[in-house]
N, CA, C and O atoms as a GROMACS GRO file, in nm:
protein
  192
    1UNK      N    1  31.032   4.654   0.961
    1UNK     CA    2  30.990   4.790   0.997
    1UNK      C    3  30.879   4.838   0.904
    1UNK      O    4  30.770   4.878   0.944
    2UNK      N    5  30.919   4.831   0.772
    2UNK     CA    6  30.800   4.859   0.684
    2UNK      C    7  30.667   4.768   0.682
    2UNK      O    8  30.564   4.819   0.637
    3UNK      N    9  30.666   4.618   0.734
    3UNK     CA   10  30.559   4.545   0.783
    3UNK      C   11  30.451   4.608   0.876
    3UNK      O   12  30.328   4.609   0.864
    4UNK      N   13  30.542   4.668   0.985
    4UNK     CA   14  30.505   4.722   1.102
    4UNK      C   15  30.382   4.846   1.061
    4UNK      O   16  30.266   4.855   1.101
    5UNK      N   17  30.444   4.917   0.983
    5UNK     CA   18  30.424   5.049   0.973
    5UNK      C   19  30.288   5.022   0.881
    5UNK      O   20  30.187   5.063   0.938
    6UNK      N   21  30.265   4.960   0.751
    6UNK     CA   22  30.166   4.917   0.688
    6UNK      C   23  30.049   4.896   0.754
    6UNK      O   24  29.949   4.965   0.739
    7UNK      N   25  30.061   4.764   0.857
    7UNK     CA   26  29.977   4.740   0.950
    7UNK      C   27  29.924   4.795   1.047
    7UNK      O   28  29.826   4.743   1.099
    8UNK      N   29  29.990   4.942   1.104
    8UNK     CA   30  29.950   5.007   1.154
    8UNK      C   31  29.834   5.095   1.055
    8UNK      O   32  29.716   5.121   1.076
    9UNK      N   33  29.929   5.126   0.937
    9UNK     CA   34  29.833   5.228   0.863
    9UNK      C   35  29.658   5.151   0.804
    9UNK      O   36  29.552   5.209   0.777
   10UNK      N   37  29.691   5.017   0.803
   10UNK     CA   38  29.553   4.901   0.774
   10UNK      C   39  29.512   4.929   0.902
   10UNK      O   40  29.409   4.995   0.887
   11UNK      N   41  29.535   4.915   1.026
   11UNK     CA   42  29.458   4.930   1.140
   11UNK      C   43  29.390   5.081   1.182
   11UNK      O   44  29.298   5.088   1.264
   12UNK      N   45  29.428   5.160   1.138
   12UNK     CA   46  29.437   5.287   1.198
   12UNK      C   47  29.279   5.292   1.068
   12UNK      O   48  29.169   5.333   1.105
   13UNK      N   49  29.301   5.252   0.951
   13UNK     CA   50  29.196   5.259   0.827
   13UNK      C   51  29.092   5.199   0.892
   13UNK      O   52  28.989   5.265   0.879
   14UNK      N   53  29.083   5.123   0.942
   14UNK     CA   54  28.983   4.982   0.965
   14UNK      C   55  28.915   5.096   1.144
   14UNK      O   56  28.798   5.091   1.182
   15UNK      N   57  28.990   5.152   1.190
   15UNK     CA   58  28.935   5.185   1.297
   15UNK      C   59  28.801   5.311   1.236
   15UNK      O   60  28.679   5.315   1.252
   16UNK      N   61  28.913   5.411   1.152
   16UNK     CA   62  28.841   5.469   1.109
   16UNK      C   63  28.684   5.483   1.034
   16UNK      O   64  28.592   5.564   1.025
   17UNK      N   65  28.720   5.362   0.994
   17UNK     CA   66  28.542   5.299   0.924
   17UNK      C   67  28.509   5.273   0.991
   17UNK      O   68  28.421   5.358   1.004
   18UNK      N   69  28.495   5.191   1.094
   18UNK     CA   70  28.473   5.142   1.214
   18UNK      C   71  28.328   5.271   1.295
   18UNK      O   72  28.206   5.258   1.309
   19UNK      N   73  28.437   5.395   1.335
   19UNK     CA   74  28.381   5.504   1.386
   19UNK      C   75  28.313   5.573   1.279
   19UNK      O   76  28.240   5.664   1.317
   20UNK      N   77  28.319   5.554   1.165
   20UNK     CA   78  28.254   5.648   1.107
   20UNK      C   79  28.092   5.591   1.071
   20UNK      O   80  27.988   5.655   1.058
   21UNK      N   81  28.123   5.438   1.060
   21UNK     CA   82  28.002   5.344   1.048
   21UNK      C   83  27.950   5.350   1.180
   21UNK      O   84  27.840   5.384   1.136
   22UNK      N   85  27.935   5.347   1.273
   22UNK     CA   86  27.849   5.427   1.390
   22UNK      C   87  27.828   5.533   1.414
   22UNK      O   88  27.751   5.559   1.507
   23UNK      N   89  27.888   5.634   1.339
   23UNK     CA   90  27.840   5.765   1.384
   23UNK      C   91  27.710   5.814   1.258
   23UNK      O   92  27.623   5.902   1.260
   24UNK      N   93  27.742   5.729   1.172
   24UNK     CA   94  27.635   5.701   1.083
   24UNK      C   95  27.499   5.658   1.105
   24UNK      O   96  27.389   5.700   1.068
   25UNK      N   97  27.547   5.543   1.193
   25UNK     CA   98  27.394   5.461   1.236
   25UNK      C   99  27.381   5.597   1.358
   25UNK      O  100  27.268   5.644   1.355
   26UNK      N  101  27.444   5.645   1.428
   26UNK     CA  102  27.394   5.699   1.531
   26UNK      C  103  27.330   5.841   1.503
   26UNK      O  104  27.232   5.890   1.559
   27UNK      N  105  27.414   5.898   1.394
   27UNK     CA  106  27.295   6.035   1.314
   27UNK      C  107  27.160   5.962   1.294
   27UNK      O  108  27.086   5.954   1.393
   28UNK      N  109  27.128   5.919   1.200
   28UNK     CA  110  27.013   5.811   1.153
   28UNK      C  111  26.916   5.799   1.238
   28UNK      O  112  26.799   5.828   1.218
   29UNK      N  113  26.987   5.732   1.389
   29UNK     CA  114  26.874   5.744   1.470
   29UNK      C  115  26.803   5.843   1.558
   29UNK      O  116  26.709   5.826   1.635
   30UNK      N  117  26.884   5.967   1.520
   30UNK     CA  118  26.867   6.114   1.622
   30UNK      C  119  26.802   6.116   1.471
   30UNK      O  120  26.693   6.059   1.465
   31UNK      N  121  26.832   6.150   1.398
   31UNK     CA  122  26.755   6.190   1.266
   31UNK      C  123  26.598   6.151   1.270
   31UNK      O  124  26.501   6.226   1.279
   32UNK      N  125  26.605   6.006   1.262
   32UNK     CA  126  26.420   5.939   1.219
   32UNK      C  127  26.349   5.974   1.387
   32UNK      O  128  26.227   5.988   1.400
   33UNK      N  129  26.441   5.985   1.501
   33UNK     CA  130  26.353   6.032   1.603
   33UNK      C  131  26.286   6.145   1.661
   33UNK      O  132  26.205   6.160   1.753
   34UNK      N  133  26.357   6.235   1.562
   34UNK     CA  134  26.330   6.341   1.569
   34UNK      C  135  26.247   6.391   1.465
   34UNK      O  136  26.202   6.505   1.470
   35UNK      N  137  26.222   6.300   1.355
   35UNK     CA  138  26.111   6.348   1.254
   35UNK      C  139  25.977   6.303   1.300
   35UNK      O  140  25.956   6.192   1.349
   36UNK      N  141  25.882   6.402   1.281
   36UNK     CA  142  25.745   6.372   1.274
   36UNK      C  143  25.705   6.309   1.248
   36UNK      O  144  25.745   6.283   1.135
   37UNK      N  145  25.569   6.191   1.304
   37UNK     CA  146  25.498   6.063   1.310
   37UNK      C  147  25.374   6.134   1.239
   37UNK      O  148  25.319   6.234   1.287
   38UNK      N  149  25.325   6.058   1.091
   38UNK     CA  150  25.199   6.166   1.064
   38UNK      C  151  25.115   6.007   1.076
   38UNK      O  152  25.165   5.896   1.063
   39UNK      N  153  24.998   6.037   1.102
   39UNK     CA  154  24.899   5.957   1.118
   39UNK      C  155  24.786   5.978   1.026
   39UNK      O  156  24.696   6.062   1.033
   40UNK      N  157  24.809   5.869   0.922
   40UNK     CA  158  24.687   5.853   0.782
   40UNK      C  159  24.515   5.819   0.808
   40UNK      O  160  24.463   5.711   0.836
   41UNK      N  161  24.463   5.926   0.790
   41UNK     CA  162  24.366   5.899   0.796
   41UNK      C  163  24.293   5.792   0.650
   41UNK      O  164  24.339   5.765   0.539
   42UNK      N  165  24.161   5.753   0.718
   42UNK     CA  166  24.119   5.656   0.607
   42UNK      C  167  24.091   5.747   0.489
   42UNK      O  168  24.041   5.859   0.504
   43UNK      N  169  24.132   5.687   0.349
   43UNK     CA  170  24.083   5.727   0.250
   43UNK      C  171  23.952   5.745   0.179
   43UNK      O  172  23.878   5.651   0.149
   44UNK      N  173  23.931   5.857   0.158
   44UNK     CA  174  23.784   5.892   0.127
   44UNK      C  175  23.696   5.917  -0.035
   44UNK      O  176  23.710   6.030  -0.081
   45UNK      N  177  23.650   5.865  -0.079
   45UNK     CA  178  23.622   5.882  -0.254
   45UNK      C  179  23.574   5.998  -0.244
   45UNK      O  180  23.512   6.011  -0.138
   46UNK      N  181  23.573   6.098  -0.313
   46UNK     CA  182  23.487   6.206  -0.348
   46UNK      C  183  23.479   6.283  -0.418
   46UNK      O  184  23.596   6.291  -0.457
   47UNK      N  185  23.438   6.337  -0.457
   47UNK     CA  186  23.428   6.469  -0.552
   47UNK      C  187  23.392   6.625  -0.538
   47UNK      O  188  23.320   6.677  -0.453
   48UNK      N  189  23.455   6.680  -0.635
   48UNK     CA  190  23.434   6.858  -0.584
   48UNK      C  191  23.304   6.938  -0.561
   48UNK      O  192  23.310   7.056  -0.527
   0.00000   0.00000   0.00000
């Protein structure tokens, strides 16, 4: 019974990382898609 119960509580852990490690990657990618693309212009020598 106490086997049982352990293994549930290891499974129930393992699910939990599980979902939390994709909801991770899945912020991340709403995150970087939603940030602004800046486009570098060429660098220029000059002075004031």
């Amino acid at each position: 019974m106490q086997m049982e119960s352990k293994k549930k509580l290891w499974r129930g852990f393992a699910l939990f990382l599980l979902a939390m490690l994709i909801m991770t990657y899945v912020s991340r990618m709403v995150y970087v898609s939603q940030m602004p693309r800046i486009r570098w212009a060429n660098p220029v020598a000059s002075s004031i």
